[in-house]
BALO-641481 format. One record per residue (C-alpha): residue number from 1; x, y, z. Coordinates in pm, whole numbers, padded with zeros to 5 digits, m for minus. Each point is the difference from the previous one (the first is absolute). Example, Ala and Ser with C-alpha at 12.3 -4.5 7.8 and 13.67 -1.06 7.14 Angstrom:
// residues 2
R     k       xx       yy       zz
R     1    01230   m00450    00780
R     2    00137    00344   m00066
END
This chain:
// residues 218
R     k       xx       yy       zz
R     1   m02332    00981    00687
R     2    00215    00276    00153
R     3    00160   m00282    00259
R     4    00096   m00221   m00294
R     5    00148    00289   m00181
R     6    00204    00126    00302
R     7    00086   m00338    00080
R     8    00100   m00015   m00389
R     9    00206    00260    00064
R    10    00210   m00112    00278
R    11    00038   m00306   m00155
R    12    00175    00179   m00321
R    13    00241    00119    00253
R    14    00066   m00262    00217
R    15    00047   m00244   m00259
R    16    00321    00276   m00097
R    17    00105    00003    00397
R    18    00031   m00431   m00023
R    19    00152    00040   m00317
R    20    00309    00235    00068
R    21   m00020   m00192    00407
R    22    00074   m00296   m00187
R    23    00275    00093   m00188
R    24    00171    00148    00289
R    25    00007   m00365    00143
R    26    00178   m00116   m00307
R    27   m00341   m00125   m00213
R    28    00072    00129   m00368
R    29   m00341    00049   m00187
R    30    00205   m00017   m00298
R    31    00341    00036   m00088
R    32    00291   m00205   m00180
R    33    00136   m00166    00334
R    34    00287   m00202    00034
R    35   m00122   m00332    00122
R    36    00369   m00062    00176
R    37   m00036    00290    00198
R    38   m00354   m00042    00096
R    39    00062   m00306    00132
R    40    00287    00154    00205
R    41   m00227    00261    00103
R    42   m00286   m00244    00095
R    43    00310   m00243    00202
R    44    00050    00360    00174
R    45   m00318    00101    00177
R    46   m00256   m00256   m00087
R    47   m00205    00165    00230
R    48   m00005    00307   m00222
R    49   m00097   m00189   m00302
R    50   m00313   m00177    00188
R    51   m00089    00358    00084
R    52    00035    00135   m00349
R    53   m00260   m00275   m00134
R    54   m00201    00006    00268
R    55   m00049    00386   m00071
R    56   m00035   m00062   m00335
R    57   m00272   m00248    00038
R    58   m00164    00293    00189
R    59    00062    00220   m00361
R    60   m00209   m00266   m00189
R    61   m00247   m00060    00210
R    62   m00107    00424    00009
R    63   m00016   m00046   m00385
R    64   m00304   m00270    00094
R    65   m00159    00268    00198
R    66    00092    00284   m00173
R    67   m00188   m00152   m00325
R    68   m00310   m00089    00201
R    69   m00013    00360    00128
R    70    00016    00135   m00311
R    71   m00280   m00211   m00117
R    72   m00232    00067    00262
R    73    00096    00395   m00035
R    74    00015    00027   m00382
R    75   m00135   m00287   m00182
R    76   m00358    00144    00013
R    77    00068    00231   m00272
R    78    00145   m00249   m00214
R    79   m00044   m00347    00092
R    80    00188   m00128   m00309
R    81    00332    00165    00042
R    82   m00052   m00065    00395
R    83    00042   m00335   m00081
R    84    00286    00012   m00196
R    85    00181    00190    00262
R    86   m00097   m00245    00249
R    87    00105   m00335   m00166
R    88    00351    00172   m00137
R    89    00074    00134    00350
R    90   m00092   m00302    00190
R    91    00168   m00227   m00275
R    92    00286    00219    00053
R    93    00016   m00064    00357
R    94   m00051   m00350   m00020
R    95    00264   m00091   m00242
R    96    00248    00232    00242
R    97   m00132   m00213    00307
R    98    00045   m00368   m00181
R    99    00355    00088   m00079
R   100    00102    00070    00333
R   101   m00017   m00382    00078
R   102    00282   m00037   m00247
R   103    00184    00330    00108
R   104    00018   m00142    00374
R   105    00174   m00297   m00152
R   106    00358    00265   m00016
R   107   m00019   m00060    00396
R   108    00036   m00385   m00023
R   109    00288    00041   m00341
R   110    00211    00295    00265
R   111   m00032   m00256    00292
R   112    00158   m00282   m00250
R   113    00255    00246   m00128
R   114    00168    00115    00231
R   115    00048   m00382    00176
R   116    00114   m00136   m00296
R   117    00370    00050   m00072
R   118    00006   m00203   m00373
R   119    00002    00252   m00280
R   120   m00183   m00132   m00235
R   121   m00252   m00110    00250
R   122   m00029    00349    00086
R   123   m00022    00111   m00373
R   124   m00300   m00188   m00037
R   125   m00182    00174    00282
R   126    00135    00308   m00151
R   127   m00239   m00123   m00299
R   128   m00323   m00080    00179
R   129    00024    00319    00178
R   130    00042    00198   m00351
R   131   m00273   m00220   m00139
R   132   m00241    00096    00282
R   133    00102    00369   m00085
R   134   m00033   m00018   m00341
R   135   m00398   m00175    00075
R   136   m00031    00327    00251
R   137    00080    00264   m00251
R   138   m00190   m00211   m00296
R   139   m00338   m00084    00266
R   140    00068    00380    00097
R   141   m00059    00162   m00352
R   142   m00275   m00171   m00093
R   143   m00148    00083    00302
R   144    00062    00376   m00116
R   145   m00147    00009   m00300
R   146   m00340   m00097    00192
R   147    00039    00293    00230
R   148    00068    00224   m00320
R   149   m00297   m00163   m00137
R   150   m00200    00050    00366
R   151    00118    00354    00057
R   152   m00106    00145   m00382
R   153   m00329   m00105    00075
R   154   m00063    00171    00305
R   155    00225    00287   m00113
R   156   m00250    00012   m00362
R   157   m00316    00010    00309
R   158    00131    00254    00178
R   159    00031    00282   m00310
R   160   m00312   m00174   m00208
R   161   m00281    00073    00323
R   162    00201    00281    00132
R   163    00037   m00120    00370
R   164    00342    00095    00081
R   165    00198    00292   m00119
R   166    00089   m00063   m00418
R   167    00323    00081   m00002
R   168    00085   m00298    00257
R   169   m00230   m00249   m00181
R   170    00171    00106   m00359
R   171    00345   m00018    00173
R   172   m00086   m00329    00097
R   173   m00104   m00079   m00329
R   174    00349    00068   m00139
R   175    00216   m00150    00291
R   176   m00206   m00337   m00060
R   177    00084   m00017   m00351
R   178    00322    00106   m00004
R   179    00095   m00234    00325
R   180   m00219   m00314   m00244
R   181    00204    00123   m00271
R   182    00310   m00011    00154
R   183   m00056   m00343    00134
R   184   m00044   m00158   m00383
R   185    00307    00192   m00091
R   186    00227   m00175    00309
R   187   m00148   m00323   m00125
R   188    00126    00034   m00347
R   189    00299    00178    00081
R   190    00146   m00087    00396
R   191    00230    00276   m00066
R   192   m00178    00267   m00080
R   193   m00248    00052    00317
R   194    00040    00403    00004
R   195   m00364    00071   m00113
R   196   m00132   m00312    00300
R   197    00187    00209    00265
R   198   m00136    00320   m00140
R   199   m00373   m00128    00014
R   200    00103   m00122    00360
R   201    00074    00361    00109
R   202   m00311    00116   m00165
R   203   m00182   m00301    00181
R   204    00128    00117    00311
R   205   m00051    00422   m00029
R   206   m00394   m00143   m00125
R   207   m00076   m00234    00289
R   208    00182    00240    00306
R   209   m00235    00278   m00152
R   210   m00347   m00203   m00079
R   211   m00001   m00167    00367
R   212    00158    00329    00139
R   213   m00341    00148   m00201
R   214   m00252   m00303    00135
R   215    00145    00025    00332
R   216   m00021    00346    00093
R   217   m00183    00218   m00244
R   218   m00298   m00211   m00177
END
């Protein structure tokens, strides 16, 4: 049990490490983007875009191991909510990995784009490329509200059989719901995503200091 719970750990923070790596090659986890100047991005250094998904890829496939890890390490004192964090978190993984298949489909549109010099030729790539977007950020929320859904119920194990410090499994708690909650209020209003972005801060303080916790100090 203590390897899967270390391993748990580093998993919480690597999954971070891809996360911010990936953005740094241009991959936005989410984001209003301008499908014009992706594509012009993309036309730029298609090499960096690969690398972006590829790393990515890496993210989502951690989330797979991370919610194994977790089972073997924690599900024995509640097998119930074990298994809810295990089929959100996995489901949340998949549905990331699935949509990269369409995603990659920006690096055929930016080829076309930039080689075709008719406008409204052009325009309609403009259109694919914001409907793939659009399909991102849509796949990308749902995909959310399971890890909301998979992080409260480890968070709920952690303070109910006392195995990791309260005050982290009750912060967790809170950053789970409010991050959930925040999600359902960007779906009914697009423009009002303050309260998703606060939860995401939350999200991130909770996971940098429960794998820092599993990691180091369990």
């Amino acid at each position: 049990m203590s390897i899967s719970i270390q391993i748990s750990g580093f998993f919480f923070l690597f999954i971070i490490i891809t996360n911010l790596t990936s953005d740094i090659f241009g991959y936005k986890t989410f984001g209003d983007i301008d499908a014009k100047t992706q594509l012009q991005k993309i036309k730029k250094d298609p090499r960096k875009f690969k690398i972006s998904i590829f790393i990515i890829l890496i993210e989502h496939l951690s989330i797979i191991i991370l919610a194994v890890t977790l089972f073997i390490a924690f599900s024995p004192f509640n097998i119930i909510l074990g298994f809810i964090w295990f089929i959100s978190r996995i489901s949340e993984a998949l549905i990331q990995i699935y949509d990269k298949r369409n995603y990659f489909g920006l690096f055929d549109i930016a080829n076309k784009y930039s080689n075709i010099p008719v406008t409204t030729e052009k325009d309609a790539l403009i259109d694919s490329a914001h409907s793939i977007l659009e399909t991102k950020t849509s796949r990308f929320s749902i995909a959310q509200i399971l890890f909301s859904i998979g992080t409260l119920a480890y968070s709920i194990l952690f303070v109910n059989y006392d195995v990791i410090p309260i005050f982290i499994g009750l912060f967790g708690i809170v950053a789970s719901i409010i991050y959930g909650l925040g999600n359902l209020i960007f779906h009914l209003n697009p423009n009002f995503k303050i309260v998703w972005s606060i939860g995401g801060l939350l999200i991130l303080f909770f996971e940098i200091t429960l794998g820092g916790w599993l990691l180091f100090f369990y």
